[in-house]
C-alpha positions in Angstrom: 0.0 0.0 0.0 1.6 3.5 -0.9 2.4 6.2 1.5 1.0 9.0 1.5 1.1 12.6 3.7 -1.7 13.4 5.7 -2.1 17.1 6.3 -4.8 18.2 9.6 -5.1 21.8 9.8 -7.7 23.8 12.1 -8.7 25.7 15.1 -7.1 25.4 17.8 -8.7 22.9 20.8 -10.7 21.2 18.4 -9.2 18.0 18.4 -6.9 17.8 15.6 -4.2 16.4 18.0 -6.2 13.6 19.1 -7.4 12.6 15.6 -3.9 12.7 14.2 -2.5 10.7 17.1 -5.4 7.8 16.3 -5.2 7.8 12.7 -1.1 7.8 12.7 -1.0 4.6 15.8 -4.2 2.9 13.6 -2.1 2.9 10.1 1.6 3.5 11.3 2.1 6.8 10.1 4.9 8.9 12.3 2.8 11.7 14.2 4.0 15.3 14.6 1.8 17.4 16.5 3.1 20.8 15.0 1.4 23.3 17.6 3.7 21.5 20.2 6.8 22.8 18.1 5.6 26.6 18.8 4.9 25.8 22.2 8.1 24.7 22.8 9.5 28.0 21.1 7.1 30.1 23.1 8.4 28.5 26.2 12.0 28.8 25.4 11.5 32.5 25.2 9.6 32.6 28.3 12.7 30.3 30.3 15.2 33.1 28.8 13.5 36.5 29.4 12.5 36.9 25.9 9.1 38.7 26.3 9.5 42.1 27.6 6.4 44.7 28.3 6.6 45.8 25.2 5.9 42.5 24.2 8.7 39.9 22.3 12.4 40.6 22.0 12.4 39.6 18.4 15.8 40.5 17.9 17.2 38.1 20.4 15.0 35.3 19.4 15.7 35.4 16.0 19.7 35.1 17.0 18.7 32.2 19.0 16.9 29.7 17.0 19.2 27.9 15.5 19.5 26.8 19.5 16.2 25.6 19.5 15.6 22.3 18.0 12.6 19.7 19.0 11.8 16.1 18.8 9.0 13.8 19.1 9.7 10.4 21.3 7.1 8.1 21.3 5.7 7.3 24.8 4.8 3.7 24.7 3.1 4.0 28.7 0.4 6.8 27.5 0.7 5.5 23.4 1.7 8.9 22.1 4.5 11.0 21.4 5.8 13.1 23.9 7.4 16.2 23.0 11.9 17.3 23.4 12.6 20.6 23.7 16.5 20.6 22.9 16.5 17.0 24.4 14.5 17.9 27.5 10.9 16.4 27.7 8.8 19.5 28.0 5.1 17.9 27.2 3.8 19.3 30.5 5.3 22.3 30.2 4.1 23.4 27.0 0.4 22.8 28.2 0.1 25.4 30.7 -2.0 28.2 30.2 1.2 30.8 30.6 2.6 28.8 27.5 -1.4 29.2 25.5 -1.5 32.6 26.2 1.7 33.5 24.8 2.3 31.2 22.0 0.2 32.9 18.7 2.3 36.5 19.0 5.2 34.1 18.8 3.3 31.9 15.9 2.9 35.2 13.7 6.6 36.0 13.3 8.2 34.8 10.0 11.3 33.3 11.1 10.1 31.1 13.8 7.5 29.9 10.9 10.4 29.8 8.5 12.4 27.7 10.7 9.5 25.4 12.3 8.1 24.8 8.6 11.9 23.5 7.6 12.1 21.3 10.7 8.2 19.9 9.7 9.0 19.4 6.2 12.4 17.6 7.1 10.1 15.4 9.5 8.1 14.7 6.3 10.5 14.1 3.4 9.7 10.4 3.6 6.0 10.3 3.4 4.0 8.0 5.6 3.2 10.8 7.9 0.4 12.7 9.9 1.0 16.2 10.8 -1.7 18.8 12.0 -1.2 22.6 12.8 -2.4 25.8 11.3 -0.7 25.7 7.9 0.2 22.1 7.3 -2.0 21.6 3.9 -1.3 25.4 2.8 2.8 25.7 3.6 4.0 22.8 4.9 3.2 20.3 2.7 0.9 22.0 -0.2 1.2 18.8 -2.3 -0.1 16.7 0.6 -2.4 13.7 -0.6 -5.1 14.1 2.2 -6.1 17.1 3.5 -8.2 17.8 6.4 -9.9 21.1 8.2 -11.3 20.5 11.6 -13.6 23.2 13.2 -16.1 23.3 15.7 -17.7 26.6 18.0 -15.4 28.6 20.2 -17.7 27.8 22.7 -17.1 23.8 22.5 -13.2 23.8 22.3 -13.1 25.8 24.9 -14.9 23.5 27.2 -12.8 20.3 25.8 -10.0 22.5 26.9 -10.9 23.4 30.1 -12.2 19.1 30.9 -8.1 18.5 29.1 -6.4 20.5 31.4 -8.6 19.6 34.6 -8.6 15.8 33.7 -4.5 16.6 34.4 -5.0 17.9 37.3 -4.6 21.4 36.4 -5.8 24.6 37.5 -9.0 25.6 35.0 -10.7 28.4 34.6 -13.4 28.2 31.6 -13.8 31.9 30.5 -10.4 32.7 30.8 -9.8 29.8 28.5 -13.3 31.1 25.8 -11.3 34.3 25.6 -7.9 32.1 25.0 -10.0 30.7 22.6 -11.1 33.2 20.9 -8.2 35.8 20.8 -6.2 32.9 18.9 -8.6 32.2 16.6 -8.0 36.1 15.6 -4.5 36.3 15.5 -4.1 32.3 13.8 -6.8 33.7 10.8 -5.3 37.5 10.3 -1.0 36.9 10.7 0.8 38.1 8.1 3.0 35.0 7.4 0.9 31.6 6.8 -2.2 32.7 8.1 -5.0 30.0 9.1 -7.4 28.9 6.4 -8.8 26.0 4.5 -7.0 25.1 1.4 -8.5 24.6 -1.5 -8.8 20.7 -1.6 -8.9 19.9 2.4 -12.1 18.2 3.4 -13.9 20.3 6.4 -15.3 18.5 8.9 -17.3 20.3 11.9 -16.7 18.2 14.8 -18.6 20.4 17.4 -21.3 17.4 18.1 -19.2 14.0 17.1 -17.8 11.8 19.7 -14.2 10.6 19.5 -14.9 7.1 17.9 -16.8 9.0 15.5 -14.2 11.3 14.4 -11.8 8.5 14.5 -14.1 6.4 12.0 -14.6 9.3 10.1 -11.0 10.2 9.1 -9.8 6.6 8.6 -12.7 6.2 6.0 -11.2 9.3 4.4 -7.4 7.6 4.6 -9.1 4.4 3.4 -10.5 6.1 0.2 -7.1 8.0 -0.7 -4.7 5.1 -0.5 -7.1 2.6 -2.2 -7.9 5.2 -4.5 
């Protein structure tokens, strides 16, 4: 059966992580959660001092990337990949709500794009992959065989956010996380570089009232039909 690249853009919160992680451990595909790679850029500029009240020190980030590089391991206990930050496993740390609130100013600046999209497309080269992000089926991999956009209401990813984060035992706070919601769903769809939309041959699916399973089902009948296809 051939290989193919599966690209799974969207919102954020609305489960494209989940879906991508299924559908990659159901037909072997290597998984790489893309949002976790500007997480872990966001919080290696919060660990060195790099936002300022004037906002980002974009000077001094851009001299430091080449000293940020990120891996995925896979976590056989929990059945997903966790996520390296320069060898360090940071997948706790890039959930936090510090990290959410912070990481779309440092999504919209061109060379942390420019340098996460070469990292993702490196990941990539080989085929037999499933990626999801903002701009996975428009920049990352425009030639991608299978593209998806997820969406559902502000109002329902912020809830699955704020059951995520308490199911973890972490503090919660539902309309703080609505307006987290909602604020990067502004900056994600009106950024300069890469900015969020559906490409022109993704399949949208509006997962706002489909269970897990359902979605699961749904996307692997979608990989079914493009390999056999």
């Amino acid at each position: 059966m051939k290989k193919i690249t599966i690209a799974i853009d969207g919102h954020s919160s609305c489960g494209k992580s989940t879906m991508a992680k299924d559908l990659a451990r159901e037909v072997g595909y290597v998984y790489v959660d893309t949002g976790a790679m500007y997480r872990s850029v966001t919080l290696f500029a919060l660990r060195n001092g790099l936002f300022t009240e004037d906002g980002i020190n974009e000077e001094e980030l851009r001299r430091r990337m080449p000293e940020i590089q990120i891996s995925f391991k896979f976590n056989s206990e929990m059945g997903r990949p966790d996520t390296y930050l320069n060898g360090e496993l940071v997948e706790k740390d890039i959930r936090t709500m510090e990290v959410s609130n912070k990481v779309s100013p440092i999504a919209t600046l061109g060379f942390v794009r420019e340098a996460m999209v070469a990292q993702q497309q490196q990941m990539g080269k080989d085929k037999g992959v499933v990626m999801d992000g903002r701009d996975i089926g428009t920049t990352v991999f425009p030639d991608a065989e299978l593209k998806i956009f997820v969406t559902a209401s502000a109002e329902v990813r912020a809830q699955r956010r704020f059951d995520e984060l308490k199911a973890k035992g972490m503090e919660a706070d539902y309309d703080d996380i609505l307006k987290n919601v909602q604020e990067r769903d502004y900056i994600d769809s009106h950024r300069e570089v890469s900015p969020l939309r559906k490409a022109d041959d993704a399949i949208e699916l509006d997962n706002s009232h489909m269970t897990i399973p359902e979605q699961k089902q749904w996307l692997l009948d979608r990989f079914n039909e493009r390999v056999k296809g």
